[in-house]
N, C-alpha and C positions, 0 to 999 in steps of 0.2 A: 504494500500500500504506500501510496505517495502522495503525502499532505504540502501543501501549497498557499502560500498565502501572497494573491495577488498585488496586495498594496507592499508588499516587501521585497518584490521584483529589483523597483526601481529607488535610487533615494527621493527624500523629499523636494531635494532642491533638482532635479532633473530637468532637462529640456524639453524631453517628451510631457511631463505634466504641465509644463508653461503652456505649451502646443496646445493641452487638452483645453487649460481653461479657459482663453482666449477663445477658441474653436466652441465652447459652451455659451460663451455673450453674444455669438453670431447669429444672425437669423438666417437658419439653413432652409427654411420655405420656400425655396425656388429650386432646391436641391432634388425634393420629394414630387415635381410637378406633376413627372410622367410616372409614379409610382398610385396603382389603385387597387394595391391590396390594402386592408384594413386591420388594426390591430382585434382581435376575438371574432375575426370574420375569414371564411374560408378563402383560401387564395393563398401562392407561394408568396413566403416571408422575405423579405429584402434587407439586405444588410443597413446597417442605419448610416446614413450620408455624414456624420460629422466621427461615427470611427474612420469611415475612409479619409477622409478631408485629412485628418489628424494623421493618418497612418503615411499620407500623403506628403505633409509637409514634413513632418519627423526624415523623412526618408530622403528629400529635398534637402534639408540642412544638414543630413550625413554624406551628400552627392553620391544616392541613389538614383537610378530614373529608371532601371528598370524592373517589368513588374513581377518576372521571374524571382531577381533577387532579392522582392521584396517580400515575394510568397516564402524561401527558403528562409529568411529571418524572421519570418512572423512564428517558426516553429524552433528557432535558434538562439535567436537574441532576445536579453529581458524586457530591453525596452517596446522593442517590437512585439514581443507577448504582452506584456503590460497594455499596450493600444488595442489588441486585436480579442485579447482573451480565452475563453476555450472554442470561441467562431474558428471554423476552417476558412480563410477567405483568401480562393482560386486567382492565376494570374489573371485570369480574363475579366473577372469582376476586378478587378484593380486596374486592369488596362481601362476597360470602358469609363469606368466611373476619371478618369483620367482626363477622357477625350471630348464627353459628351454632355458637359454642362460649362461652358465657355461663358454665356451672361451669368449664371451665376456668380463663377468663380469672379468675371468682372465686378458681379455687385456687392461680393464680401470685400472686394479689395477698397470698392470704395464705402462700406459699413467701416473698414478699420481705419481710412483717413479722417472720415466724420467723426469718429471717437476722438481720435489725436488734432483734431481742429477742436472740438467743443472741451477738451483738457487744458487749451491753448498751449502744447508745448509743439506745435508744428508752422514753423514760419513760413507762410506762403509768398513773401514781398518777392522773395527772389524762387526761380527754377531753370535749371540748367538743363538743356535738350543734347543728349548722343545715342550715336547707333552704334551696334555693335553687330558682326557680322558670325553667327554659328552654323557649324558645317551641320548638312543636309544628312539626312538618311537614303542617302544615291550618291551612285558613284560617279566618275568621269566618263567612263566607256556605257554607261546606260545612257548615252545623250546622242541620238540618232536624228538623221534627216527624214525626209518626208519619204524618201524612195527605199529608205531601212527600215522605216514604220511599215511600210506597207505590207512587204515582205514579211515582216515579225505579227501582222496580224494574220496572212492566210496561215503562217503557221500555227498560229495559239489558236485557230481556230479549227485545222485542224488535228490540232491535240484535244480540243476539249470536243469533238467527233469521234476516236479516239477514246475517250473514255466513256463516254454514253455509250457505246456499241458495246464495249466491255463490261457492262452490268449485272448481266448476267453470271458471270464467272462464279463458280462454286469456291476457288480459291479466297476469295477478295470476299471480307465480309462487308456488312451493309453501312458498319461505322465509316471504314475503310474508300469503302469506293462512295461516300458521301465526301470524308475531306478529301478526297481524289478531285470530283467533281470542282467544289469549292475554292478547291486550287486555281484548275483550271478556267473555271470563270474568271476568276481574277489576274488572272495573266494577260485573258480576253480585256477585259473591265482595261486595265490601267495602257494596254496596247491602244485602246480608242482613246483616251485621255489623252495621250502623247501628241496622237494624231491629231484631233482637235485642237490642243496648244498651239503646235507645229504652224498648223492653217492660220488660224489666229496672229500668230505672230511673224508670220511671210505677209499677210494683208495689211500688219499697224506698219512693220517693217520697208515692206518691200522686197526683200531678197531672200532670201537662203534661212531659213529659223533651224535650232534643232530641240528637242525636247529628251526628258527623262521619261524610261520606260517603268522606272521604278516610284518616278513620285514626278509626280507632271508638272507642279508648281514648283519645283524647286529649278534655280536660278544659276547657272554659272559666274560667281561673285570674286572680288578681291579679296582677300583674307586679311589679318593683321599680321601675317606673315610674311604679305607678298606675293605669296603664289594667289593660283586662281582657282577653284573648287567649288563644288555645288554648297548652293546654302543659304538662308535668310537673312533677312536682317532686323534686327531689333533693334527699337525704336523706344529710347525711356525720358520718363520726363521727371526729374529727382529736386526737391526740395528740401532744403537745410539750414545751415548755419556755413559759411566756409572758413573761420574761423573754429570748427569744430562741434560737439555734436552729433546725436545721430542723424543718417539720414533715411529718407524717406521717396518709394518711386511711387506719385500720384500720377501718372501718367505711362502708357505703356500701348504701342501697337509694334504687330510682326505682317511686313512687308516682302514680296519677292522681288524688290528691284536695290539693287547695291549702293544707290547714291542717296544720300540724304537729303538732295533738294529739294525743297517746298516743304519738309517735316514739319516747319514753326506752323503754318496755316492750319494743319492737322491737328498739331497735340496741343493747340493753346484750348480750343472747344475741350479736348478729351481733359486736360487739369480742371476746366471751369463745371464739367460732369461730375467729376470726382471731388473736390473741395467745395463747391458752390460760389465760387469766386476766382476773377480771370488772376493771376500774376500782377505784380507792377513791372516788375523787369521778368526779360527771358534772354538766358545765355546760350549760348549757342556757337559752335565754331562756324569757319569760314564755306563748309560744303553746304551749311545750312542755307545759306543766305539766297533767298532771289529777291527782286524787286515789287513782285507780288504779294511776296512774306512780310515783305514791310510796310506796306500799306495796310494787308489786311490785320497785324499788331496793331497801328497805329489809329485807325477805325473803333478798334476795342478798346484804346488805352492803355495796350502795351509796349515798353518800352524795348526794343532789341537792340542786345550788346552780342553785336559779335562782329568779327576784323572785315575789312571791305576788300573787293581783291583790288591788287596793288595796282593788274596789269588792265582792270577795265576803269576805264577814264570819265568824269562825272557827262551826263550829256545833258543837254537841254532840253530834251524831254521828261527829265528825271520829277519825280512828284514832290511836295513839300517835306514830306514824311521821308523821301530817301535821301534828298540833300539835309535833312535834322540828323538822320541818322548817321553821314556821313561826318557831319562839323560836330558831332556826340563824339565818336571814338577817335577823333582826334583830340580829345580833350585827356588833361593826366586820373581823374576820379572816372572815367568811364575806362581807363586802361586799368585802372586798378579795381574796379567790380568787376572786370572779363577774365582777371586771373586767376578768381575764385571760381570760375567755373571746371577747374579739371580739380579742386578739390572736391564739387560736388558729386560730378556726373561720374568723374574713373573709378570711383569706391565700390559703386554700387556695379557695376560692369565686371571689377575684378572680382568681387564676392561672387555675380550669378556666374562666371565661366570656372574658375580655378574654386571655388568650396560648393557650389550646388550642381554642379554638371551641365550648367546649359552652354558647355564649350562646344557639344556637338547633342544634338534631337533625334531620338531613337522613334519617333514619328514621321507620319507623311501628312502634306496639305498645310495650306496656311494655317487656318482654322486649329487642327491639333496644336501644330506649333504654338499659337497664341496660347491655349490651355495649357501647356508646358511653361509657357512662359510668366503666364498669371502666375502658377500655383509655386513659380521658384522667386517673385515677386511680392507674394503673399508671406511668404518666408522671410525674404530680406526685411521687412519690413514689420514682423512678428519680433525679429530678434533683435534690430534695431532701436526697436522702440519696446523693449521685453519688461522697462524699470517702469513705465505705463500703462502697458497694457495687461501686465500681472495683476497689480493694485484692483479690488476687489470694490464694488460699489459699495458706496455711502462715508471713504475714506478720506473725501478730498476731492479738488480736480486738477491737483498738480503733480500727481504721485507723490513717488516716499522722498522728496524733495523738503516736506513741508511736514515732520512728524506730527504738528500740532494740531493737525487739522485731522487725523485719523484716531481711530477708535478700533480698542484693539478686540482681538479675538482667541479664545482658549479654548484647546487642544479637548477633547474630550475625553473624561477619562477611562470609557471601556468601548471595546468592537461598538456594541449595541447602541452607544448613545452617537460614537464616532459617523455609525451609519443613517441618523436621524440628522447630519450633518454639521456646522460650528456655531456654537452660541456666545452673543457677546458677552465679553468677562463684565465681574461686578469691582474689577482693582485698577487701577489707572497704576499700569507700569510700563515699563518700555518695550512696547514690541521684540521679540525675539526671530533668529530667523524661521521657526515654522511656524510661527503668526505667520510670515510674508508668502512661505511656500504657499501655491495653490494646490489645492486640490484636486480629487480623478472630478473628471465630468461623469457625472451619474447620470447622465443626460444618455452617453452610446457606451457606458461601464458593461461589460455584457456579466459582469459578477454581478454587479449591482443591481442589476434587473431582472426579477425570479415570478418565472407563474405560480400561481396558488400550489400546484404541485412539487414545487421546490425546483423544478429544471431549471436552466438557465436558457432565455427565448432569446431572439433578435426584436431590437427594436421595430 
């Protein structure tokens, strides 16, 4: 016999419990949309969307991505048991739940800017815009022309002819010659995609296009290394202090074209979605800039700081807003708020490529990539801001910055009462640190949740 006591997994001060309780203040109702089983009502039971979300970001902050090895630690590792519990949960429930709620995971991210704006420790005056370029899930030699697409579909199509005639076989059972099938559609599927792109971009073009057989949106791009490689580009929009601090991405798209021009026109709406207020300034480097971008800032009442190029010369057609902006960064305080912008915007670039894995996306299509990209965003910005978002309502609204303004809370003293949850002390003393630990979320605890039977259910 083998006795276990969940909450002893992990310590209290853990990162996977910060993960949970933050993940517990969120309103995951957008999560559950397409979900229409009911809890005491017949129909399969669904994993509960805020274990995954959790299991998700835990796994993002250890630069996990994929769902295989996220299945292999959910039976290895404590922390990873600790999120998941005695749930079995299969890669492909963790693949899907990955790919297939994008506004969601957009509208937690900006649930947790709203939180950090109405705390007031998030300065919105300033936001610094960069992209950052991650290699694709396709290779270089899956990038064919129109007349090797075409070729590669009468093949896939006659493979997957091919296998339908093969059906029959006593050898091949019915599992078997299903993902047979399965396959071979998809070979089919992503070979018409190509072709599509392909056409598409000989018509925007005009000449020669080629396309990936492997993931049809993905781009042959410049790398930070130089070379040139399939891959996206990330698009962030980070608010701070550059002076120091944590920082914060309230802004965020994933594009398949390599150059950042016109990005300012895009992401100043996608910040004023997420905060509920435009910037006063936006920093930006020199690939950012067009003439349009500065206009449409300057329409809204944003200020854009970033270098003019050297070698294009003022014209007289130029709008009021581009010669302001140009007699701006000639000035020495507009050179010195621009230089704060690689303290902002490289932190947050270096964190999501080299500690969360979004150096390279083990997904296909923009869209996935986004939801990759949200949920290692959603991360950065969990742990950034962990000394606020931990703080427990009714303590304050400037976190543990400000002890005097919180009310402490005492540990319970057995299982039974611990599990009836925390109640406030009756002694005004100094917070200790598991006063500040949070707690599991009882909310997706799959220990914490028992039918009258004693089993242990899914949310």
């Amino acid at each position: 016999m083998k006795i276990e006591a969940p909450e002893d997994l992990i310590p209290s001060e853990h990162p996977a419990r910060l993960l949970a309780h933050v993940v517990n203040g969120l309103d995951l109702s957008k999560l559950t949309e397409g979900a229409r089983a009911l809890e005491h009502q017949s129909g399969r039971p669904i994993l509960c969307p805020g274990m995954l979300l959790t299991l998700w970001l835990y796994a993002t902050s250890k630069g996990v991505g994929s769902a295989r090895e996220i299945e292999r630690l959910a039976k290895s590792d404590d922390a990873f048991k600790w999120i998941v519990g005695d749930l079995d949960v299969g890669r492909f429930a963790i693949t899907e739940f990955r790919v297939s709620h994008g506004e969601a995971l957009l509208a937690l991210m900006a649930d947790i800017i709203g939180a950090l704006v109405h705390k007031g420790v998030l300065p919105l005056d300033t936001v610094a815009l960069d992209g950052t370029r991650v290699r694709a899930c396709a290779s270089a030699p899956s990038f064919r022309r129109l007349g090797s697409l075409q070729e590669c579909r009468e093949q896939a199509l006659l493979h997957l002819r091919a296998v339908l005639a093969d059906a029959d076989n006593p050898e091949i059972s019915a599992r078997q010659q299903a993902a047979r099938e399965a396959a071979a559609r998809d070979i089919l599927r992503r070979t018409d995609d190509a072709l599509a792109t392909v056409m598409k971009l000989e018509d925007e073009r005009g000449g020669e296009a080629r396309a990936s057989t492997t993931d049809a949106e993905a781009r042959v791009m410049k790398m930070p290394d130089g070379g040139f490689r399939p891959g996206f580009n990330v698009q962030l929009g980070v608010a701070g202090k550059d002076t120091g601090g944590p920082r914060t991405i309230v802004a965020l798209d994933v594009v398949n074209v390599g150059s950042d021009m016109g990005a300012i026109e895009k992401m100043i709406p996608r910040v004023e979605a997420a905060t509920g207020a435009v910037p006063k300034r936006v920093l930006a480097d020199g690939n950012h800039v067009r003439h349009a971008c500065i206009d449409y800032a300057d329409s809204v009442g944003v200020e854009v700081y970033a270098p003019p190029n050297k070698r294009a010369k003022p014209r007289p057609s130029d709008s009021e807003a581009v010669r302001a902006w140009r007699a701006r960064m000639t000035t020495d305080d507009a050179k010195r708020i621009y230089r704060g912008r690689a303290a902002l915007a490289e932190l947050p670039n270096a964190f999501l490529k080299s500690h969360f894995g979004l150096d390279r996306v083990l997904v296909r299509g923009v869209a996935k990539v986004k939801c990759v990209a949200l949920l290692a965003a959603i991360t950065f910005n969990i742990v950034q801001n962990a000394a606020y978002l931990a703080w427990r309502r009714g303590r304050g609204t400037r976190g543990p910055k400000q002890p005097e303004q919180r009310s402490t809370v005492a540990r319970s003293p057995s299982p039974e009462a611990d599990a009836r949850g925390p109640r406030p002390c009756t002694e005004h003393r100094k917070p200790t640190p598991d006063d500040r630990a949070p707690t599991i979320c009882h909310v997706f605890s799959p220990w914490a949740a028992r039918s009258p039977t004693g089993s242990r259910r899914r949310c």
